[in-house]
C-alpha positions in Angstrom: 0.0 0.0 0.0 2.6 2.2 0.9 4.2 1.8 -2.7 1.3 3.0 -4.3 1.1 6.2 -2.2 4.7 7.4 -1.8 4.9 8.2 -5.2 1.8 9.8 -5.5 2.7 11.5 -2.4 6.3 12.8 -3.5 5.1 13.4 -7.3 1.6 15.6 -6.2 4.0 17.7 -3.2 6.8 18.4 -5.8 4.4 19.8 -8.4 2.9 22.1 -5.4 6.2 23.2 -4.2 6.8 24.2 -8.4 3.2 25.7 -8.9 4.0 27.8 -5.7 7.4 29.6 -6.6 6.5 29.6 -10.4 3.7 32.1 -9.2 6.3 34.3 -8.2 8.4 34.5 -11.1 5.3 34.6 -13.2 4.5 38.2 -11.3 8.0 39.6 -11.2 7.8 38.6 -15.1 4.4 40.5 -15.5 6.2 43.6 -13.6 9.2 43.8 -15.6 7.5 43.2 -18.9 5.2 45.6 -18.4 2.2 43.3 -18.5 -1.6 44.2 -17.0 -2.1 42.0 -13.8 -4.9 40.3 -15.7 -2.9 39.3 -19.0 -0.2 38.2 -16.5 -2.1 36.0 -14.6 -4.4 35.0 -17.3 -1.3 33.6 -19.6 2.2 33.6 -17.7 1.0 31.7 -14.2 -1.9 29.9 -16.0 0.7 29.0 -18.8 3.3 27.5 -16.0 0.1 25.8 -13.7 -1.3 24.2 -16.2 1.6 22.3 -17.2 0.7 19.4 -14.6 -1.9 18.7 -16.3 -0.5 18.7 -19.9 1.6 16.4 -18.4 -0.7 14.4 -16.4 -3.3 14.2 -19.6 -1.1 13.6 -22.0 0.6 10.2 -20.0 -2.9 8.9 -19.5 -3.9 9.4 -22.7 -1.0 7.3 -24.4 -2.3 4.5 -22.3 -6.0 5.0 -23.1 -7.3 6.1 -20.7 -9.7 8.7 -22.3 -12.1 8.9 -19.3 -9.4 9.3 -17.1 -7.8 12.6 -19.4 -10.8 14.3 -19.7 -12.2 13.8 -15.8 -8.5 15.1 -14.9 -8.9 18.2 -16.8 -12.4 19.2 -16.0 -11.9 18.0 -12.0 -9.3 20.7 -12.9 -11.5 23.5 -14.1 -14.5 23.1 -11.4 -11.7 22.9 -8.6 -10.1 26.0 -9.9 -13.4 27.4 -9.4 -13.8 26.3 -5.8 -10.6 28.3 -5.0 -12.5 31.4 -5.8 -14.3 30.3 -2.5 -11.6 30.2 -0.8 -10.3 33.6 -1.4 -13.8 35.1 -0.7 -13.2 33.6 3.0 -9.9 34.9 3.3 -10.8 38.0 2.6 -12.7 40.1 4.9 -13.9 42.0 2.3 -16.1 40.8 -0.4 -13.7 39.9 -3.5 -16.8 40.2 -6.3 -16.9 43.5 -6.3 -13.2 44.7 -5.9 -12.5 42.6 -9.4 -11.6 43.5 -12.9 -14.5 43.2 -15.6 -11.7 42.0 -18.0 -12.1 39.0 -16.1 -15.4 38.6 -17.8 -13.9 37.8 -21.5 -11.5 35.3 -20.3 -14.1 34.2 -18.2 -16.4 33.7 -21.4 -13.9 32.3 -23.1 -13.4 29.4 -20.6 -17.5 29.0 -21.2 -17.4 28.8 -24.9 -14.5 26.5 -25.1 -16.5 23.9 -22.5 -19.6 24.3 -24.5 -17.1 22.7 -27.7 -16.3 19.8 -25.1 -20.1 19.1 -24.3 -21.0 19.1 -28.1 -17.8 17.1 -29.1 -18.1 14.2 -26.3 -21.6 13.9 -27.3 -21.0 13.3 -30.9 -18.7 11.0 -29.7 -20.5 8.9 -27.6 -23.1 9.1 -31.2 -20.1 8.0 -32.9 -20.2 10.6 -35.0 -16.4 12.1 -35.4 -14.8 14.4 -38.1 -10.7 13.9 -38.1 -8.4 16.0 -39.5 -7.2 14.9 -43.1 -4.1 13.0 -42.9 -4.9 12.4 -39.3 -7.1 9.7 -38.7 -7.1 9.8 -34.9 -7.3 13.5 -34.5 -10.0 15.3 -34.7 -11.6 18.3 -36.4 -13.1 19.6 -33.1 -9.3 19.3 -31.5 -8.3 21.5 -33.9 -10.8 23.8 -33.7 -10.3 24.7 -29.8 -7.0 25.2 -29.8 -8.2 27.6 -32.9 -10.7 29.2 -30.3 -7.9 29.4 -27.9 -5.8 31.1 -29.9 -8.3 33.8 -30.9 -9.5 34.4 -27.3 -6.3 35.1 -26.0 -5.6 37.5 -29.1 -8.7 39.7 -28.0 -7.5 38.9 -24.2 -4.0 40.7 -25.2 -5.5 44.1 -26.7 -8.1 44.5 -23.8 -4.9 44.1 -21.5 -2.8 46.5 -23.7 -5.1 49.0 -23.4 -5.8 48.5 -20.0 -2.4 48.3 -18.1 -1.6 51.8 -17.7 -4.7 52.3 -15.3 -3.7 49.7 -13.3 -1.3 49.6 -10.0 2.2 47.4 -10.1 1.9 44.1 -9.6 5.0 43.5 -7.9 5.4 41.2 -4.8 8.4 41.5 -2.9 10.3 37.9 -2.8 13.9 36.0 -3.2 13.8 36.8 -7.1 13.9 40.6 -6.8 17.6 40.5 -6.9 18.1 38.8 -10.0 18.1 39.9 -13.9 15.5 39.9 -16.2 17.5 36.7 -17.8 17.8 34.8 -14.4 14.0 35.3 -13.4 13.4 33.8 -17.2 16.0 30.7 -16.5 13.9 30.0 -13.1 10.3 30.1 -14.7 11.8 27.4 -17.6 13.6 25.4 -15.2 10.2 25.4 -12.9 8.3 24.0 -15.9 11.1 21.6 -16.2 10.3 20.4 -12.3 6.4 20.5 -12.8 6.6 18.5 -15.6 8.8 15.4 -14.6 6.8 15.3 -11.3 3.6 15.5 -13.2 4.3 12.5 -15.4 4.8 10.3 -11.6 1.7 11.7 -10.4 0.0 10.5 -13.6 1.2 7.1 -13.2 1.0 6.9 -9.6 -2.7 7.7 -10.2 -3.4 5.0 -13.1 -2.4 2.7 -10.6 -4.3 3.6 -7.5 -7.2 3.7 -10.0 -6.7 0.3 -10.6 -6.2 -1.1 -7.0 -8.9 1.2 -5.0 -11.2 -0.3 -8.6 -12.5 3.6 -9.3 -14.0 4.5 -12.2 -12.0 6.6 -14.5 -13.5 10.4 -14.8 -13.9 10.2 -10.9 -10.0 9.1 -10.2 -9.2 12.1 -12.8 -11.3 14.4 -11.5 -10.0 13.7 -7.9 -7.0 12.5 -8.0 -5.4 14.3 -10.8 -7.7 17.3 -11.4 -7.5 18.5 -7.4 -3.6 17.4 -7.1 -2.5 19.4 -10.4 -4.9 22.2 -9.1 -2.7 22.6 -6.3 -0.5 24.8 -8.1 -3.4 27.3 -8.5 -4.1 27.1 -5.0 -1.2 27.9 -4.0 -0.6 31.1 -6.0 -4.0 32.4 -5.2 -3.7 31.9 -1.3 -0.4 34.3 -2.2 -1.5 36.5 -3.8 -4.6 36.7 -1.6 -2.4 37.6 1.1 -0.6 40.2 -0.9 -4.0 41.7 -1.9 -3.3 40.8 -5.4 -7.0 39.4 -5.7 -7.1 40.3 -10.0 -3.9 38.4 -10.7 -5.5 35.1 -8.5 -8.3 35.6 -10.6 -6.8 36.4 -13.7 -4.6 32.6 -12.7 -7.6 30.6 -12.0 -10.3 31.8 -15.0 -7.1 31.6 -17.6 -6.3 28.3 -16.0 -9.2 27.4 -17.2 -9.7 28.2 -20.2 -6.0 27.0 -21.3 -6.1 23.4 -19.5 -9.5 22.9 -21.6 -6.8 23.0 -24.8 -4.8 20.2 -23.0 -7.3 17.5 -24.3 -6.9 18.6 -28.0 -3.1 18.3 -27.6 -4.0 14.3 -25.9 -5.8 13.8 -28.9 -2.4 13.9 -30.9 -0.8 11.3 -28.8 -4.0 9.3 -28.1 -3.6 5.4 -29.6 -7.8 5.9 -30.2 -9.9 9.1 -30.9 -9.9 10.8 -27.4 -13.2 11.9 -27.3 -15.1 8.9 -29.4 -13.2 6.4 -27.1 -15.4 7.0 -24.2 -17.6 4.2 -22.5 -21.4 5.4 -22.1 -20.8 6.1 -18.2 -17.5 8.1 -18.8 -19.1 10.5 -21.5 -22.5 10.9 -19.5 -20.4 11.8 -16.8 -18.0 14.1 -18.5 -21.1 16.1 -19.6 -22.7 16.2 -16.4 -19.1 17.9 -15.1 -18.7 20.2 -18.3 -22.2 21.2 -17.2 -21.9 21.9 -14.4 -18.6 23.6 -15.0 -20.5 26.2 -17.2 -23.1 27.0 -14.5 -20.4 27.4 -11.8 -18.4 29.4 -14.4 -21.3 31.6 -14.9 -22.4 32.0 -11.1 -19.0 33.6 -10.7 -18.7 35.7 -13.6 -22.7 37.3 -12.8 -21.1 37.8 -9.0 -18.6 40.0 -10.8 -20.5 41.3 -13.5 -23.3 43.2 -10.8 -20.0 43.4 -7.9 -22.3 41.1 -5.7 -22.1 42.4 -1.9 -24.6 39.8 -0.8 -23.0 37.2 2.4 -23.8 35.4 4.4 -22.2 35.0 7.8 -18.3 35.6 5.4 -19.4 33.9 2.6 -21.0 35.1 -0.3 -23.9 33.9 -2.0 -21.8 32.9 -5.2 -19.8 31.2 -3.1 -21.8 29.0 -0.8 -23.6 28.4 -5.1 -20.2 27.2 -5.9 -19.5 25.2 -3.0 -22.7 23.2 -3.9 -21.9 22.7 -7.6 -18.9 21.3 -6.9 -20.2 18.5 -4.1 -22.5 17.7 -6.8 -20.1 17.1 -9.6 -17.9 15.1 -8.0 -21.0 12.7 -6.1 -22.4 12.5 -9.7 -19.3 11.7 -11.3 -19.0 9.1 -8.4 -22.2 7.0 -9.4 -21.5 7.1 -12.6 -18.4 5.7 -12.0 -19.3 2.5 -9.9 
C-alpha cells in the first residue's frame, strides 16, 4: 500500500512546491514586462500551472485512458473554481466587487471553449467524429479549440494593452527581486522543467491507484489528478490573496481554465484511439454532467462580478456557498457514474 502512495505523495507535493514559486516569477515577469495584472495572470501563471496537467493528460492518454484525461482536466476546471471560494473567505472584504471586468472575457472564453467539449463528447459517444485529413485519430473539433484558444487570447491581449496603464504594479516582494530579467526567465523554464517530470509520476502513480482502489476513471481524474494538479493554482491564489493581489488570482484561476481545456486537444495527438469517441457510455454521461456543471459554476461567478455582488452570508458570499454546492454535486455525480 505504501508503494502506491509514496509516489503519489512525492510526485503531487513536488508539483505544489513548483506551482507555488513559479507564481512568483510569473509576477515579477508580468512587472518587468510591463504586463496588466490580468494578462499576466491569465497567460504567464496559467501557462506554468497548467503544465501538470498537460503532463498528467497527455501520459494517461497514451495509455487509453480517455475517461481518465478528460475527468482530470475538468476536475481541474471546477476545482479552480472552488478556489474562488476560498479567497472570498480569506478575505474580509467581499472579493466580487473589488474585481476586474476584463475577467469577464477570459471568463467567457473558458464558457465557450466547455460548450465545444459538451457538443464534441456527445457526438462522440453518437459515434459521429470528423478527423483531420491525414490524421485519422485526430480530430476536427481538436483543432478547432486550440483555434478558439488562440483567438480568445488575441482579444485577451489588446483589452490588456489597453488597459495596463490604469492599473497599480503588480509587484510582490520575494527572493527573485535581486536577480536579472534573464535569471528570473532561466527559473520560470527550469520550474516548468520540475512541474513537468513530477507531473508525469503523479499520472502514473494515479493509473495505478485507480486500478487497485477499482474507481471509475472520470472520478479518479477528477479527484486525484484534477485536485492534485490544481494545487498549483491554490497555491498562487492563497499568495496573492495575502498580498492583496486578488485580480492576478483571478486572472490565474479563469485563464487556467480556459488554457487546460486545450490540453485534451493536444491528448488527442498522442491518443492510440480518438480521445473523445473512445469514451464508455458512463464516462461520457459523466463528462457532460461535469462540463455542465462547470458552465453554471463558471457563470455564477462571472454574474457575482459582473453586478459586484455584496450579498454574504455570515463571510461567505452567495456565489460562493452556489459554488461550493456545484462542486459536491459534480464530483458525487461523477462518483455514481463511476461504480
Amino acid at each position: 500500500m505504501i508503494t502506491l502512495w509514496f509516489p503519489f505523495l512525492v510526485s503531487g507535493s513536488a508539483v505544489v512546491v513548483a506551482g507555488l514559486l513559479i507564481g512568483r516569477v510569473s509576477g515579477e515577469l508580468g512587472e518587468r514586462l510591463r504586463l496588466g495584472r490580468v494578462w499576466a495572470g491569465t497567460v504567464l501563471i496559467s501557462l506554468a500551472t497548467t503544465t501538470p496537467e498537460l503532463v498528467t493528460t497527455a501520459t494517461v492518454a497514451f495509455h487509453g485512458q480517455a475517461g481518465m484525461a478528460i475527468g482530470g482536466v475538468l476536475g481541474s476546471v471546477i476545482f479552480n473554481l472552488l478556489i474562488i471560494v476560498l479567497m472570498d473567505l480569506l478575505d474580509p472584504d467581499p472579493i466580487y466587487k473589488r474585481l476586474s471586468f476584463n475577467h469577464l472575457s477570459t471568463g467567457l472564453l473558458g464558457c465557450v471553449l466547455l460548450g465545444v467539449i459538451v457538443v464534441v463528447v456527445s457526438l462522440g459517444l453518437n459515434g459521429v467524429r470528423a478527423a483531420v485529413p491525414g490524421l485519422s485519430h485526430v480530430g476536427v473539433a481538436s483543432v478547432a479549440l486550440l483555434g478558439v484558444f488562440g483567438l480568445g487570447q488575441f482579444v485577451l491581449y489588446q483589452l490588456a494593452t489597453k488597459s495596463v496603464h490604469g492599473e497599480t504594479p503588480i509587484r510582490t516582494h520575494n527572493v527573485f527581486d535581486r536577480f536579472s530579467l534573464k535569471w528570473i526567465l532561466l527559473s520560470y523554464v527550469l520550474l516548468i522543467a520540475l512541474i513537468f517530470i513530477s507531473a508525469r509520476g503523479l499520472a502514473l502513480s494515479v493509473e495505478r491507484l485507480a486500478v487497485e482502489y477499482r474507481l471509475g476513471a472520470t472520478f479518479a481524474g477528477a479527484v486525484l489528478l484534477g485536485v492534485v494538479t490544481s494545487l498549483p493554482e491554490l497555491t498562487n491564489a492563497i499568495a496573492c490573496a495575502r498580498q492583496k493581489e486578488i485580480d492576478l488570482a483571478t486572472g490565474n484561476i479563469l485563464g487556467a481554465n480556459a488554457m487546460v481545456l486545450t490540453v485534451l486537444a493536444l491528448a488527442d495527438f498522442v491518443s492510440p484511439t480518438p480521445l473523445f469517441a473512445s469514451l464508455s457510455m458512463n464516462e461520457a454521461l459523466s463528462s457532460l454532467v461535469m462540463a455542465g456543471i462547470a458552465i453554471v459554476m463558471q457563470g455564477v461567478a462571472l454574474a457575482a462580478l459582473a453586478v459586484h455582488s455584496n450579498h454574504h452570508v455570515w463571510r461567505m458570499g452567495v456565489a460562493s456557498i452556489l459554488l461550493t454546492g456545484l462542486y459536491g454535486l459534480s464530483l458525487a455525480i461523477s462518483y455514481w457514474f463511476g461504480r
